[in-house]
C-alpha positions in Angstrom: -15.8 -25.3 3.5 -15.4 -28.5 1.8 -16.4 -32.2 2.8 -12.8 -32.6 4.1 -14.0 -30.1 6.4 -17.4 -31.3 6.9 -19.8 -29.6 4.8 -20.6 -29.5 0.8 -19.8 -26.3 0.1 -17.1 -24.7 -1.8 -13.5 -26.1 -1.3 -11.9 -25.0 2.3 -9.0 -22.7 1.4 -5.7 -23.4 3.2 -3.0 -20.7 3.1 0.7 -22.6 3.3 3.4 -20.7 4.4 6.6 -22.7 4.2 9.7 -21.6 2.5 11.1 -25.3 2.1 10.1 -26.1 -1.8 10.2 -29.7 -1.1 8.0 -29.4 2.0 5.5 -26.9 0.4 5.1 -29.1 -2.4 4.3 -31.9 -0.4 2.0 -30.6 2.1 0.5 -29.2 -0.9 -0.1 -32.3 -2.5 -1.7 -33.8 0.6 -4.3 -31.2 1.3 -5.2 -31.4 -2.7 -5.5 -35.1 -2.0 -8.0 -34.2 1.0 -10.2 -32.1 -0.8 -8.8 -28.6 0.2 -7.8 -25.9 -2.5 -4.1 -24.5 -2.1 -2.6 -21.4 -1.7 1.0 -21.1 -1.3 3.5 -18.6 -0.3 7.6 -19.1 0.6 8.2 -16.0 3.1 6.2 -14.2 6.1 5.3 -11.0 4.4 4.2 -12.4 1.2 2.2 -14.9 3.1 0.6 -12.1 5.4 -0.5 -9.8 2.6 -2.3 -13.4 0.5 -4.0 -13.8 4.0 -5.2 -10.9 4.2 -6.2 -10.1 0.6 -7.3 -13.9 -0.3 -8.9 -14.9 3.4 -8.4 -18.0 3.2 -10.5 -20.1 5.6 -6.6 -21.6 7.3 -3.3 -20.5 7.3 -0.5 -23.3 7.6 2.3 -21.4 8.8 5.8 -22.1 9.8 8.0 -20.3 12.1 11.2 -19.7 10.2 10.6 -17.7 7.4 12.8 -15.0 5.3 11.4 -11.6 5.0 8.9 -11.9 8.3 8.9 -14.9 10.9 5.8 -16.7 12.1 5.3 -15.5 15.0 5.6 -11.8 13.5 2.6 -13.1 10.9 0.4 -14.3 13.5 0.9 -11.0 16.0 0.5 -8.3 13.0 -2.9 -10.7 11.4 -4.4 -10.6 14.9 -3.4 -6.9 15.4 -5.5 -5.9 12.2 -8.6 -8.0 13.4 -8.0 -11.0 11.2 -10.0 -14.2 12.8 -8.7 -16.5 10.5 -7.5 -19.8 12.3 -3.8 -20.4 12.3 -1.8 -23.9 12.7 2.0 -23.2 13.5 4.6 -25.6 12.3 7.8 -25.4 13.3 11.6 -27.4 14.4 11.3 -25.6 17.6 9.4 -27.4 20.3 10.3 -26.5 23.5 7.7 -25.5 25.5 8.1 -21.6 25.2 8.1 -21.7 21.9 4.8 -23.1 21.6 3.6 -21.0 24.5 4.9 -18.1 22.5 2.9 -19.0 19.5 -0.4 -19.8 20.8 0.0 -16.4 23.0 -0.1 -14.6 19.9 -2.9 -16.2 18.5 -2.3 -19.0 16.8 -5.0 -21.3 17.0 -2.8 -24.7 17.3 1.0 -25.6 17.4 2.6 -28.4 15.8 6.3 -29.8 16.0 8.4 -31.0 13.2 8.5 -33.6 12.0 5.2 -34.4 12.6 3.1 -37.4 10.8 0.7 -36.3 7.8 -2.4 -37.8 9.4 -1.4 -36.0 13.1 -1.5 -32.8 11.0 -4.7 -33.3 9.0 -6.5 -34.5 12.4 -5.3 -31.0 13.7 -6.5 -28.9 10.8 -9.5 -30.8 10.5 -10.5 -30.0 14.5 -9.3 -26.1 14.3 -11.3 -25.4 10.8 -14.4 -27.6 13.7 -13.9 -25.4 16.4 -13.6 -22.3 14.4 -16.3 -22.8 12.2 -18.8 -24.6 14.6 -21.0 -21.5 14.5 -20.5 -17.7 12.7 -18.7 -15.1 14.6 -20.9 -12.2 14.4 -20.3 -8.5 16.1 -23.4 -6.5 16.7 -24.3 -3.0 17.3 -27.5 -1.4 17.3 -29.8 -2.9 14.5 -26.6 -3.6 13.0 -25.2 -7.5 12.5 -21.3 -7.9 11.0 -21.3 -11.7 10.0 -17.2 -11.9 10.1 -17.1 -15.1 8.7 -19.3 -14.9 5.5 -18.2 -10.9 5.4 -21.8 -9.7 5.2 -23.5 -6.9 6.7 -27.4 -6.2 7.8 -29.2 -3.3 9.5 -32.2 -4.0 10.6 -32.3 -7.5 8.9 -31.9 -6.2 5.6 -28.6 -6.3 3.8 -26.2 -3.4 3.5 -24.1 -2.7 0.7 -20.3 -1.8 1.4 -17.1 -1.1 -0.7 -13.9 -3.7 0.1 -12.5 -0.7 1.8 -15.8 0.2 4.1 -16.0 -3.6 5.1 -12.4 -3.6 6.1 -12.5 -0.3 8.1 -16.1 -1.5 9.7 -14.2 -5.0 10.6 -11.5 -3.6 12.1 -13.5 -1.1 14.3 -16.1 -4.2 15.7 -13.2 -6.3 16.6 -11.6 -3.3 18.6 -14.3 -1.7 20.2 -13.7 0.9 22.9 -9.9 1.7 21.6 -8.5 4.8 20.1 -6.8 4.7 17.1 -5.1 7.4 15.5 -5.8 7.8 11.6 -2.3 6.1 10.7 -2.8 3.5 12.9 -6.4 2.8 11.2 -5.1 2.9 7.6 -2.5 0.4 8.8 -4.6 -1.5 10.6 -7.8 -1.9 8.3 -5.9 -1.7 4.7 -2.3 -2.3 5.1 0.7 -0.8 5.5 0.9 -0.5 1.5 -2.6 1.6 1.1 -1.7 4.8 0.2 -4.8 6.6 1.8 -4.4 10.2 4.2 -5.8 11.3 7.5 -8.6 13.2 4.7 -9.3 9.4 3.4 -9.6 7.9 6.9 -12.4 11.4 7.4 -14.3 10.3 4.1 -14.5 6.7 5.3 -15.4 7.4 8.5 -18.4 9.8 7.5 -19.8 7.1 5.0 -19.5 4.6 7.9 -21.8 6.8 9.6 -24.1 7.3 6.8 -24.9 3.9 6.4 -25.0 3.1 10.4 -25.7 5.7 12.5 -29.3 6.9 13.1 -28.1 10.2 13.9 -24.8 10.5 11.5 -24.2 14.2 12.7 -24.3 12.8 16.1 -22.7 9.8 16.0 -23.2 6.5 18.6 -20.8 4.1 17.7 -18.3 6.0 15.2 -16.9 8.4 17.7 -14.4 11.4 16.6 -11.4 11.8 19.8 -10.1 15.2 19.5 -7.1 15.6 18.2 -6.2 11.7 18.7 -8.4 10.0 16.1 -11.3 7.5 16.1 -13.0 5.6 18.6 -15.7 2.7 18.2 -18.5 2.1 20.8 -21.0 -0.8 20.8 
């Protein structure tokens, strides 16, 4: 995160989702100004699939988008597992509406037109809240640090493909649920990944491998006949 966020680290990332050129290029040019690198996209599924493959460490998002609306980006990013914090923007301020938002996960919700330093104040105190301390999911010796994407056993770090990590994020932030083999491919990699029910196996079985002290009798990875997958703390 960057100064404008409150450390000296890289540059905070923010995501903005607007489709209103003028507006994107503005808020753009704001956040630059405060410190914060840019990424941009102009409709709800292009700006799910950048939040997803770029994590950013925010995701400015308005409602009305072509393609996929806000509140559809918010429900399908919190469906997958993705923590990253959210700040809606949107025209529509009646109450429900914001009610609707922050139901789905988002983490604040602002109404247009708002003032530039209302915003920034509001960013500034999500990326605070958010970031105050790591989220980390444990099992066993096992430690998932979801914010710096790292993974230990036993204190010492453990190697992992993009794919593992994403299938291994997924299951710690839906533990104790069933998911079918679809419903994990979609879920950890997208509805784009072209993987099978035999990739979801191979996955699963390295997963195991690295975690497990018994992999052929498996703790935490759990195998539901004929339904799918299951993961246990």
């Amino acid at each position: 995160m960057s100064a404008a966020a409150g450390t000296t680290e890289a540059p905070t990332r923010i995501l903005v989702v607007e489709d209103d050129l003028a507006i994107l290029t503005g808020l753009s040019m704001n956040l630059r100004f405060e410190g914060f690198e840019v990424l941009q996209a102009q409709d709800g599924r292009t700006g799910l699939q950048k939040t997803l493959d770029e994590s950013p460490d925010l995701v400015l998002l308005d409602v009305m988008l072509p393609e996929m609306n806000g509140y559809d980006v918010v429900r399908e990013l919190r469906r997958r597992g993705s923590h990253i914090p959210v700040v809606m923007v949107s025209a529509k301020g009646n109450e429900e509406d914001k009610v609707a938002g922050l139901d789905l996960g988002a983490d604040d919700y602002v109404v247009k037109p708002f003032g530039l330093q209302e915003l920034l104040s509001r960013i500034k105190a999500v990326l605070r809240r958010r970031y105050r301390g790591n989220e980390i999911a444990t099992f066993g010796d096992t430690a998932v640090d979801l914010a710096a994407k790292t993974v230990t056993r036993a204190g010492r770090a453990v190697e992992l493909t993009a794919q593992e990590y994403k299938l291994l994020q997924f299951f710690v932030t839906h533990p104790g649920r069933t998911f079918s083999r679809d419903e994990l491919i979609s879920g950890a990699w997208g509805y784009e990944y072209e993987g099978t029910a035999r990739t979801v196996d191979n996955f699963v079985r390295q997963l195991r491998l690295k975690f497990e002290p018994y992999p052929d009798e498996p703790r935490y990875f759990l195998t539901v006949r004929g339904l799918g997958y299951r993961f246990e703390r």
